[in-house]
C-alpha positions in Angstrom: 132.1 123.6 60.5 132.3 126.5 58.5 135.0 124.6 55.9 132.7 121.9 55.5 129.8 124.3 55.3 131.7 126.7 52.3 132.6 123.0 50.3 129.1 121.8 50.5 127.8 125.2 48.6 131.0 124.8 46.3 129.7 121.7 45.6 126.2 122.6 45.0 127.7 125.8 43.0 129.3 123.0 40.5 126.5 121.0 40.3 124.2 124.3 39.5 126.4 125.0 36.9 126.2 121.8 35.4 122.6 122.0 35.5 122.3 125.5 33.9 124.4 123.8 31.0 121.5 122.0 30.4 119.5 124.4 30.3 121.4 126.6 28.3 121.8 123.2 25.9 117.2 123.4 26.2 116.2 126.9 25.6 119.3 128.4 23.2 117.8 127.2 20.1 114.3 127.9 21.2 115.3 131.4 21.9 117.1 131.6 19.2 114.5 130.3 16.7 111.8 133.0 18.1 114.8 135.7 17.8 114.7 135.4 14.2 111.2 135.6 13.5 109.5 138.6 12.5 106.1 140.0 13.8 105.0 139.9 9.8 106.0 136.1 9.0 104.7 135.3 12.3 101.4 137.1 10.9 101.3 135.8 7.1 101.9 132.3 9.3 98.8 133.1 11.4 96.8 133.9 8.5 97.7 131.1 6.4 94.5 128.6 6.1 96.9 125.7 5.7 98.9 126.8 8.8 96.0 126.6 11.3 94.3 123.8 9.9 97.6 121.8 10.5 97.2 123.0 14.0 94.0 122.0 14.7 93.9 119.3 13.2 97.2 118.1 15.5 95.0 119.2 18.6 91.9 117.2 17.8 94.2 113.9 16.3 95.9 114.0 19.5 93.4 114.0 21.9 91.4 112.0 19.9 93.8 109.6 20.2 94.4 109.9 24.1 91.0 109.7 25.2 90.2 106.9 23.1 93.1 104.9 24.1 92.9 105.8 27.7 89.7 103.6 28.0 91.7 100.5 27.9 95.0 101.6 29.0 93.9 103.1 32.6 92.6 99.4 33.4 95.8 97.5 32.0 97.9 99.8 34.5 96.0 98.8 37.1 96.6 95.4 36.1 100.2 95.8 35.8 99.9 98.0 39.5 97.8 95.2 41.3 98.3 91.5 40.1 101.2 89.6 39.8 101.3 86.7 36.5 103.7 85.3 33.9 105.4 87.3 31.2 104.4 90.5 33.5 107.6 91.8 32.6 107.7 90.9 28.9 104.6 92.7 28.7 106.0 96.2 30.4 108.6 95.8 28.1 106.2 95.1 25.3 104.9 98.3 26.5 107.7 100.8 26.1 109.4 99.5 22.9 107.3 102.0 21.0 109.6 104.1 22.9 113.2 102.9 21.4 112.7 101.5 18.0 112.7 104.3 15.3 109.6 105.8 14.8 109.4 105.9 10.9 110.3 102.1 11.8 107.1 102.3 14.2 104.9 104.1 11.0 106.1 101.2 8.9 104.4 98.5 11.3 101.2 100.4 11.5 101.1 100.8 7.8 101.1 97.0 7.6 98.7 97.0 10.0 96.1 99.3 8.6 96.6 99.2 4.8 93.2 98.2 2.8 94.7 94.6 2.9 94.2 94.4 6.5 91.3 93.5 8.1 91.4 97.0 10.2 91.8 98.5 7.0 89.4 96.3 5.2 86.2 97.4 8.0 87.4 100.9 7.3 87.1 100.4 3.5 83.2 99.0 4.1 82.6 102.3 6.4 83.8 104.0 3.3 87.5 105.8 4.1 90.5 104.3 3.9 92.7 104.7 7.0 96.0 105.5 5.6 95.9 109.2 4.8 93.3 109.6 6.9 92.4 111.2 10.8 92.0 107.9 12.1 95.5 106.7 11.0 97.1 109.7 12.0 95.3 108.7 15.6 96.9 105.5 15.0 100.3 106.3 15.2 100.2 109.1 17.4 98.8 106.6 19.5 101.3 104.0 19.0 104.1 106.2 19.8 102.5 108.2 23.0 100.9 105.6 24.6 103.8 104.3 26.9 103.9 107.6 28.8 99.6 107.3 30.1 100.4 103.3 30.8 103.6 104.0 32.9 102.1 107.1 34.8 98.9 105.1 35.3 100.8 102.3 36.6 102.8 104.4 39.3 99.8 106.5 40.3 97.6 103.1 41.1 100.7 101.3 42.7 101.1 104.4 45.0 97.4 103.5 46.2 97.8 101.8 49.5 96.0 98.4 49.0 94.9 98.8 52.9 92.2 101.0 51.6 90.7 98.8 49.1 90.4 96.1 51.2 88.6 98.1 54.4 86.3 99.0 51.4 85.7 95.9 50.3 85.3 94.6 54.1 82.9 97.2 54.2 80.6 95.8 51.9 81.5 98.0 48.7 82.1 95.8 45.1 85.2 96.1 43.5 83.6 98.5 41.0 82.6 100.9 43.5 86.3 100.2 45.1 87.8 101.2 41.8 86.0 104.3 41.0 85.6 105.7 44.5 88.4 104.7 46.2 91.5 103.9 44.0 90.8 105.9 40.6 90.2 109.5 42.7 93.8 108.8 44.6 95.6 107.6 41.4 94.0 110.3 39.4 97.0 112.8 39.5 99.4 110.5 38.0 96.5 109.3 35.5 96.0 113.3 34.3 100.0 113.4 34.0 99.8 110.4 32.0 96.9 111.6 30.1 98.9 115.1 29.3 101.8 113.4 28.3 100.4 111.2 25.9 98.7 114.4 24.3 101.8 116.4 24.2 103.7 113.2 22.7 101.2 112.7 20.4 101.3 116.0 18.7 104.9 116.3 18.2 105.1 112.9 16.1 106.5 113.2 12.9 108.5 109.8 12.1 105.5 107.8 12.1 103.1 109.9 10.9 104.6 110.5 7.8 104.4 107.4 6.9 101.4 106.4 7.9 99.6 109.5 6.4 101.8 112.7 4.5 98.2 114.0 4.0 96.3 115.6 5.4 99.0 117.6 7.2 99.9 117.5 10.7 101.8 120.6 11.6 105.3 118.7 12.7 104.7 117.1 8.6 103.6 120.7 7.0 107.1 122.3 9.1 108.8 119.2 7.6 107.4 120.2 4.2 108.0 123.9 4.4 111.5 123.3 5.0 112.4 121.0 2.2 109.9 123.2 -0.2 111.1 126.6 0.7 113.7 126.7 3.3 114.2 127.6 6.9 112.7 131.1 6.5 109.2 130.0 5.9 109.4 127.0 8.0 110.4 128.8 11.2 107.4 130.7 11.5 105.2 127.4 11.7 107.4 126.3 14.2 107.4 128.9 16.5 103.4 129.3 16.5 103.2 125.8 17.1 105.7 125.4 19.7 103.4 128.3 21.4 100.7 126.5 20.8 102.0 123.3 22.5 103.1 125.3 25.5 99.8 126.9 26.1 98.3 123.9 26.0 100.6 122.1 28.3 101.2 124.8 31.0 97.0 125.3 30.9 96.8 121.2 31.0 99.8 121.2 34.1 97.2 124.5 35.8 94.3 122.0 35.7 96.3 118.6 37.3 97.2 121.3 40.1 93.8 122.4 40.7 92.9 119.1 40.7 95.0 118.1 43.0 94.2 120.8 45.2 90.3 119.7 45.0 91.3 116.2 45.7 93.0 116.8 49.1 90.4 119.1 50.2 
């Protein structure tokens, strides 16, 4: 007992090892990167007007781009959760190949897509803006690229929903709105906020696409690009590291508010 007891942890020694590899492999350069910069460039950084309009302007595009999208993504993964039909699986697939194909590849489709040639781009021209080099198209291809990761979580969060429950509703007398909103969106809402805080942290690292689509105005992951091939690492590595704090504020604050919520739900 004791010999199998003593290979078992040996085992689990190895495979914590392994693991811390990982790790190691995850937060070196990150540790490294906030090593080497200074309390003063991380200051000038702060102060610089270009530096923190590239950072909000990230926040807002990305969010933007979530909450707008989410209105018709939630009810396509219930869809995909709930009803089976033809092509179901070309179109999950169709949903996560903005996942695997190259992303300046992905900002090359959306350009054709949203150019003043296009009709998108053509109703944006009558609004008076034009959508490459502008907000909206950086929404665009942030929410191009991010999109799969609400979708996907949605999709798990309703399938997890026993159906049992939606039909004693129905039963019941309740319409399949009322089922929806009261019933199956409150359980499913965990893996819906996941979803939701995915596709906003995705969104705001995008560079590939957005480059593309619009160099200007900056997004911070373009102005760090920029920085870098302008100046050099030493004034690019301040950017990053305020926004990398600034994306891990956001997300551990974000993560806080799916526990709490979670928490609220069961009670």
């Amino acid at each position: 007992m004791h010999k199998k007891r003593r290979q078992i942890e040996g085992f689990e020694l190895w495979l914590t090892l392994l693991g811390g590899l990982v790790l190691l492999f995850i937060l070196a350069p990150l540790v490294n990167m906030f090593i080497h910069s200074s309390p003063d460039s991380l200051s000038e950084a702060l102060h610089d007007r270009e530096v923190t309009d590239s950072i909000w302007r990230t926040l807002t595009t990305s969010m933007g781009a979530t909450l707008v999208m989410a209105v018709g993504a939630i009810p396509l993964a219930y869809v995909l959760a709930r009803r089976q039909f033809r092509l179901k699986r070309l179109v999950q697939g169709l949903i996560d190949l903005p996942v695997v194909i190259p992303h300046s590849a992905a900002g090359i489709a959306i350009l054709g897509i949203i150019s003043r040639q296009s009709l998108p781009g053509q109703a944006a021209g009558w609004l008076g803006f034009d959508l490459v080099g502008h907000p909206a198209g950086i929404m665009v291809a942030m929410a191009f690229v991010s999109l799969p990761f609400l979708i996907n979580a949605a999709r798990d969060g309703f399938a997890e929903v026993p159906e049992r429950l939606e039909h004693a509703a129905q039963n019941l007398g309740a319409k399949p709105r009322q089922v929806f909103f009261r019933i199956t969106l409150p359980l499913a809402w965990r893996s819906i906020l996941s979803g939701l805080i995915m596709m906003f942290a995705r969104g705001m690292s995008e560079f590939g696409a957005v480059v593309i689509v619009a160099y200007h105005p900056m997004i911070t992951p373009v102005l760090i690009y920029e920085r870098f091939g302008a100046f050099g690492l030493s004034y690019a590595r301040p950017v990053a590291v305020i926004f990398i704090g600034v994306c891990l504020l956001f997300f551990v604050l974000l993560r806080m508010l799916v526990k709490e919520r979670s928490r609220h739900v069961r009670s």
